[in-house]
N, C-alpha and C positions, 0 to 999 in steps of 0.2 A: 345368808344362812350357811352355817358348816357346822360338818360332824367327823370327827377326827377320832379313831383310835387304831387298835393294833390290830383288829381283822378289817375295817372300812375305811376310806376317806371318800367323803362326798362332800362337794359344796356346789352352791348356786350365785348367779347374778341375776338378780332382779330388774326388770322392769320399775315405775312406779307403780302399776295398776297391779304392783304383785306377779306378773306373768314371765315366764321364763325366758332370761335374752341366753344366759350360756348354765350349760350344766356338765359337772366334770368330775367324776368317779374313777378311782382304781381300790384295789384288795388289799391287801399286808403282802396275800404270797408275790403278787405281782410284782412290789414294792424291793422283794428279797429276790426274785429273780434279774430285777433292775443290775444288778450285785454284778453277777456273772454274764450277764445277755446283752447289756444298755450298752454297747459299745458304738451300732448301726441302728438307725430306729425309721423306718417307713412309716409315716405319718399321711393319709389320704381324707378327702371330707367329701368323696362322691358318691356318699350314698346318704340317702334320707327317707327312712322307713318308722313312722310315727306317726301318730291323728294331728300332732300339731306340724309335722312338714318341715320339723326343724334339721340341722345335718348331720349327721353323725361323723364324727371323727375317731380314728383309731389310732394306739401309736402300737406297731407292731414292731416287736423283735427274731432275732433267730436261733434257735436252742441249740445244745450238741447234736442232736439229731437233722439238725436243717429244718425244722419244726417252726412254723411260725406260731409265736408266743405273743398273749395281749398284753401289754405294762400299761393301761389306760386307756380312756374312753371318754366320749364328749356328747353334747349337745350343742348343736350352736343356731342363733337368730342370724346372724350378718355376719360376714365371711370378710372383717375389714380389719386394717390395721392394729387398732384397741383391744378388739375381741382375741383374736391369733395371742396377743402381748398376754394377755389373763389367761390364756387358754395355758400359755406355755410357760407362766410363770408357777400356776395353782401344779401342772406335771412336775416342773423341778424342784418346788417346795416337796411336791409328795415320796419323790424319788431320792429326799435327802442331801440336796441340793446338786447334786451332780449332772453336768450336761453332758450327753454321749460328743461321741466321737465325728462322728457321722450322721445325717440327718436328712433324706430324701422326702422330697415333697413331687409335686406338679407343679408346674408351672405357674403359682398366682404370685404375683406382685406385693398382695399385703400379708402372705407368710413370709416370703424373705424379708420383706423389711422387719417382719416381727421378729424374725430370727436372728439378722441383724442385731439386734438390738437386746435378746433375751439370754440367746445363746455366741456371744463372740468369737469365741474360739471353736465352735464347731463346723467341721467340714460340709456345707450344703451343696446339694447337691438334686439335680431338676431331672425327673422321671424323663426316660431321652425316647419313650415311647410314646407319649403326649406329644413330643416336638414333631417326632417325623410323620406322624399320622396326620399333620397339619399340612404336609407340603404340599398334595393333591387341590388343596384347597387357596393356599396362597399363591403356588405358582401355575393355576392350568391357565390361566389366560396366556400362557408364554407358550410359541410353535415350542413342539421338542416336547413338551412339558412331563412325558412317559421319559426321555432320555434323563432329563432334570433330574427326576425322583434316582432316578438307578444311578446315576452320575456320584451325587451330592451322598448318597446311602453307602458306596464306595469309596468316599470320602472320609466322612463322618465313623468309618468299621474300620478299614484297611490302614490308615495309617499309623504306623508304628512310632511315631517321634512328635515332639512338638513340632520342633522347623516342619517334618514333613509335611504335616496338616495344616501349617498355614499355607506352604507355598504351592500345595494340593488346594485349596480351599479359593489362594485368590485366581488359579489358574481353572478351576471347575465357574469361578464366574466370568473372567473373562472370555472361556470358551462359546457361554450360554450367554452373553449380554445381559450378566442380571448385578454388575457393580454397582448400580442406583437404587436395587430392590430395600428397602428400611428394613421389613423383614426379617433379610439374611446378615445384612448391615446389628442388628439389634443383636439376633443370635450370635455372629462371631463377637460382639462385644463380651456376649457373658459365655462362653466357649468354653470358659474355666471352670464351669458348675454344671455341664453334661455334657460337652464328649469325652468319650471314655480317655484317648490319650491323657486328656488334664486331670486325670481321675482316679484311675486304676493304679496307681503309686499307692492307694489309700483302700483298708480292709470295708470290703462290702457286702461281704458273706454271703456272694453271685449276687446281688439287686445292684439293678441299673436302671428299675421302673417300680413304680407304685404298686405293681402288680398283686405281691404278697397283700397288702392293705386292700384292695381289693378285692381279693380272693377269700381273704377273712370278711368281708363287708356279705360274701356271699355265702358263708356258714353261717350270717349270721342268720339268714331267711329263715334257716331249720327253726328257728327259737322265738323267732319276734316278726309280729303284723304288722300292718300299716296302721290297724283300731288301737295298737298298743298302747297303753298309757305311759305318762312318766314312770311311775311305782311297777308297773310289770314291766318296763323295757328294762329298770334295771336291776330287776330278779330273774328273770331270761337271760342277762348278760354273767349273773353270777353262773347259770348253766352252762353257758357257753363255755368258759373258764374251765366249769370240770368235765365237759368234756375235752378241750383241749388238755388238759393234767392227765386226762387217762390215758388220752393216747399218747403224752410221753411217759406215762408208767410203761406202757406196755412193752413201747420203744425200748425202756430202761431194760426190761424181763428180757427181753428177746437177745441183748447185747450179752449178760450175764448166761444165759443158759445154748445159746444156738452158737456157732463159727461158720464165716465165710470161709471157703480154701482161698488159698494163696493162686493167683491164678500166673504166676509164674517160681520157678525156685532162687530168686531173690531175696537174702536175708536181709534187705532193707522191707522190701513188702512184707514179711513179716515180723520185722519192727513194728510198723503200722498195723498189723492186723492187731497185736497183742493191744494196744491201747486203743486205736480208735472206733469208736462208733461206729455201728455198720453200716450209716447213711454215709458218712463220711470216706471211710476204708472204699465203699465201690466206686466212690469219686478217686482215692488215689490209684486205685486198679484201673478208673479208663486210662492214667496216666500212664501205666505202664504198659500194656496194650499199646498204645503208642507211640511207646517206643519202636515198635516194626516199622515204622513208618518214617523212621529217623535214620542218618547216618553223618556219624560224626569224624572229623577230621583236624589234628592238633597243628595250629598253625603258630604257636610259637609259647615258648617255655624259656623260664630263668629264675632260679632262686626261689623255688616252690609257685611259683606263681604261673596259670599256664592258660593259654589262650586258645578258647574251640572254636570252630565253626557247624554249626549243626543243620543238616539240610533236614528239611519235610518235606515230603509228597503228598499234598494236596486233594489230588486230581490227575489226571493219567497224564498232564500237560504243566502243571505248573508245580516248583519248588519251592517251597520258601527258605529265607537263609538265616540264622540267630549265631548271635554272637555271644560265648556263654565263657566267664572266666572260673577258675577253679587256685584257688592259695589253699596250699595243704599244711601248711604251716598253722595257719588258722582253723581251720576245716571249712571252709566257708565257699561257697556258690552263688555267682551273680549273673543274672542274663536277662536280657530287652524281654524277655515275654514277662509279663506282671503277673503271672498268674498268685504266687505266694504272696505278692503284697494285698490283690484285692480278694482274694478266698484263702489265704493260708493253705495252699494246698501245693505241692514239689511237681514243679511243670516234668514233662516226658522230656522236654531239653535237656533239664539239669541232670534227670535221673540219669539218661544216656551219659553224659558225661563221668557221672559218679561210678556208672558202670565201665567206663574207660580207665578212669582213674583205680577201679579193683576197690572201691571204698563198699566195707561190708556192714558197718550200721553209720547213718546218718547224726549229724552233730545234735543235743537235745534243743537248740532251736530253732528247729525244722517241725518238730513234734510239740504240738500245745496242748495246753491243759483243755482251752476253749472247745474240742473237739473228743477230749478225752472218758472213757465210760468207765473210769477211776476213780475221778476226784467225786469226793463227799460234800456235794453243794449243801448249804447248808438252808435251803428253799423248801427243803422236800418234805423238811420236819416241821413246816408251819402251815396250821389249816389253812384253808380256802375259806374265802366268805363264804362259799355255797356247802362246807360242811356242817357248819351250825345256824340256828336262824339268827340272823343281823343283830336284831334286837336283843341278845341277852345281855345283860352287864356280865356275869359272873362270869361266861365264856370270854368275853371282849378283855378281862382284867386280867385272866388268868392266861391266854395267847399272847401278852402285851408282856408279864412278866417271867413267860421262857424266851421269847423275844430278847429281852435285853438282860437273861441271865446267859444266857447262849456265849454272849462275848466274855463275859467277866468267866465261864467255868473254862471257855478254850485259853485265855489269858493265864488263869491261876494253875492249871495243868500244863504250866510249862517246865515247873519245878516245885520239889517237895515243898522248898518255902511257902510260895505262893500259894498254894496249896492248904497249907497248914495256917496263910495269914486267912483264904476265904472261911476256911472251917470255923475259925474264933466269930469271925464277924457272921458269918449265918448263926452262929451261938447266942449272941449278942442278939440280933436282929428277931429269933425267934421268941426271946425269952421276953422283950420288949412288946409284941404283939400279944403272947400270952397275957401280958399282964394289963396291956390295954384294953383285949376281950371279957377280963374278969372283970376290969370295970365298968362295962358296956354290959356285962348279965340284966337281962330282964327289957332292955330296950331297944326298938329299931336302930339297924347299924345299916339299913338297907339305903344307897344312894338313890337320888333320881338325875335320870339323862332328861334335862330342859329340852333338848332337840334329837328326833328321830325322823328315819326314814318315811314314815308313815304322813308325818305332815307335809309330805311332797304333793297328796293329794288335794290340799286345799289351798293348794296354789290356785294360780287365774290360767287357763292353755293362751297362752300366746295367738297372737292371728295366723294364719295361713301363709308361708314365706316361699317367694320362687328361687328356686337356688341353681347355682352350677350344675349339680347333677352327676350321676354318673357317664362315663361318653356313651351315648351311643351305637356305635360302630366298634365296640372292642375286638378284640381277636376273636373269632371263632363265632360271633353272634352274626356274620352272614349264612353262614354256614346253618347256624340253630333253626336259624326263619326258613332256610329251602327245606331241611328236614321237616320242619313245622308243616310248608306248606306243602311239602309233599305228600304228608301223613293227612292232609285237608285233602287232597284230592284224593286219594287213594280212600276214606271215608265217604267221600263224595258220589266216586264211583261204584261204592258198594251199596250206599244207599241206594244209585238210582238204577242198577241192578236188581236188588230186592225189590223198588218198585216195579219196574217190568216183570219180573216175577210174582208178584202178585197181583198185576193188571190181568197179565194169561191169565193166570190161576180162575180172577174174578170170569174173563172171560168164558174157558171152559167149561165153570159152570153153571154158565150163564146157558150155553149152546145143551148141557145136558137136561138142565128145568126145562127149556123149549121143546125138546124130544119127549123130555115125559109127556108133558100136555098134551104134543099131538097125537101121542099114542097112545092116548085115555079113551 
């Protein structure tokens, strides 16, 4: 069953018995912001809040703002190879066939192979926060096993090079005897899909964990139960969507009418203030800020071309050392810190040098549009599924046909001609409806949609599924349960408080009824 237009796409896979194995919905706007955002997409399936137990999957994006953005949504029976392949084919069909760039998951085995196989050319990449929260548990049998964690985490962060991190990596096992571990053995095989070394060459728009998918799985509680149905989980999802819209409108309002100061008198930082975003702009402001922490030293120059050494101070003990070149010939800046490849954002190395170099605005590709509170997306002019209801035809045909006049009037408005050729042909095209409306006087011209959302309810609910789950032990949820059970005790002891005080209470006047009596 599917239902396909220019405010929804929904479809389902059936069971036989009718009940639902996968179900997968996105919006039009979503579809348009795919455009601009689908470059990095966090994709997670740890959450499952529904009466039939099924998993919900997300594929989240990241806006100009640093805003995480929904481009689609799932239901899923079984978490296996077949399912993931449908799941991520029905997304790129809906997305216009385009696979992003980037694509982070969790660690399961039958997403990569789907992706493998769905999306080939895209960069995967394994949440590196699932991995190391594993280690406690793979390696405590091993004496040291507190050294291991802190060892291998010094590993896995600190190394700055491929070679380093191998020869760091076999030398953190032969330290620890753990060259025989399969385990670790397994993980350095695929080494090339989460630690960041192998990685950070590549825009990730700061995710290096599931996290964001996540975080959105937990906005989504505001809107949706576990009694949820099919049919209100995904009219609650269209809510969800406008409230994620508002608060990039608001975002938008705020960029337009407020300004950051400049937080040093750097006319490259207000280069950046004038364009970017102000999620973005206070990102390039801690860079510069950190420049005090920098000192740079030119260790060798020829032919425009010049070679820095940039020290950092850390910690009141330790330096680090970068190696940053500058061709002025080109205008162009390169150095070992990734920061610009994986956030698009001008590391405090480079700046520092550009300030040695006396460079007073930065080359335009240093500065992106993808960050810019400039450019006129063209997303913002197409309703939401949740501004009109689903079901109307008339709205569904009429958002479908500014949709794809959109491109043809930015095309024809590139010159008078064009211009003048769209004007004949909407001439043509109106005079032609006229006249097929005049012959339609007097009788229905009304369509029917064979298939709507509503007949989702007379599906079969699927059985009760045990699924992965989300983890357990996430960040900060040790933290939640002492606060919980602090706040349990602390009720605890008020209550039995209050009882003592109202034992006395009963007692006292208990001792006062006895005094009456005996002095009646």
């Amino acid at each position: 069953m599917k239902e396909k237009n220019q405010n929804f796409f929904f479809e389902l896979e059936l069971e036989e018995d009718q009940s639902i194995k996968l179900a997968f919905w996105a919006d039009a706007r979503s579809r348009a912001v795919f455009e601009y955002f689908g470059d990095v997409i966090s994709f997670d399936t740890t959450y499952n809040t529904n009466r039939y137990n099924l998993v919900c999957g997300s594929f989240v994006g990241v806006n100009h703002h640093g805003q995480s953005t929904l481009l689609g949504c799932s239901l899923m029976k079984k978490e296996e190879i077949e399912s993931f392949k449908w799941l991520f084919q029905c997304w790129l069909r809906c997305m216009g066939g385009n696979a992003p760039k980037e694509f982070l998951t969790d660690q399961c085995a039958s997403m990569k192979r789907a992706l493998e196989a769905c999306m080939p050319t895209t960069i995967h990449r394994w949440c590196i926060w699932h991995i190391m929260k594993k280690i406690p548990s793979k390696l405590n049998g091993y004496k040291r096993h507190a050294d291991i964690e802190q060892e291998m985490s010094q590993v896995v962060w600190n190394s700055h090079s491929k070679d380093s991190f191998d020869r760091n990596w076999n030398d953190f096992l032969l330290n620890f005897g753990l060259v025989d571990n399969k385990w670790l053995s397994d993980l350095y095989e695929d080494r090339h899909i989460w630690v960041p070394i192998y990685l950070d060459h590549h825009f990730w728009a700061r995710m290096r964990s599931t996290q964001r998918s996540e975080s959105m799985h937990s906005f989504f509680n505001k809107f949706i139960t576990r009694n949820s149905s099919l049919i209100q989980f995904v009219k609650q999802y269209d809510n969800c969507l406008g409230s994620r819209e508002q608060a990039e409108k608001e975002s938008d309002a705020a960029d337009f009418h407020t300004v950051i100061p400049c937080a040093t008198k750097s006319s490259i930082e207000a280069q950046f203030q004038d364009v970017y975003t102000h999620q973005k702009f206070r990102e390039v402001q801690a860079q510069f800020r950190g420049k005090a922490n920098c000192i740079t030293r030119l260790t060798n120059s020829a032919l425009g071309y010049s070679v820095y050494e940039v020290g950092e101070q850390v910690s009141s003990s330790i330096f680090n050392k970068f190696v940053v070149t500058y061709d002025s010939v080109a205008a162009e800046v390169k150095w070992q810190f990734l920061l610009f490849e994986s956030r698009w954002i001008l590391c405090r190395h480079a700046l520092n040098v550009l300030s040695f170099e006396q460079v007073s605005q930065v080359s335009p590709r240093y500065i992106l549009e993808r960050w810019s509170k400039k450019v006129k997306r063209r997303y913002t002019h197409i309703k939401s599924s949740h501004d009109e209801p689903l079901l109307e035809p008339r709205s569904k045909r009429f958002d479908q046909l500014v949709f794809h006049s959109q491109n043809i009037c930015e095309f024809a408005s590139e010159s008078e001609e064009l211009t003048a050729i769209l004007h004949r042909a909407y001439d043509n095209v109106m005079a032609e409806m006229e006249s097929l409306k005049a012959k339609r006087k007097g009788t229905s011209s009304l369509s029917h949609e064979d298939t709507n959302l509503e007949s989702v309810n007379e599906l079969q609910s699927p059985p009760r599924i045990r699924t992965r789950g989300r983890p357990k032990n996430r960040l900060g949820l040790k933290l939640d349960k002492q606060i919980a059970n602090a706040t349990k005790k602390k009720k605890t002891k008020v209550l039995s408080e209050v009882k003592v005080m109202f034992f006395k209470f009963v007692v006292i006047e208990f001792i006062f009824l006895v005094n009456s009596l005996a002095n009646m």
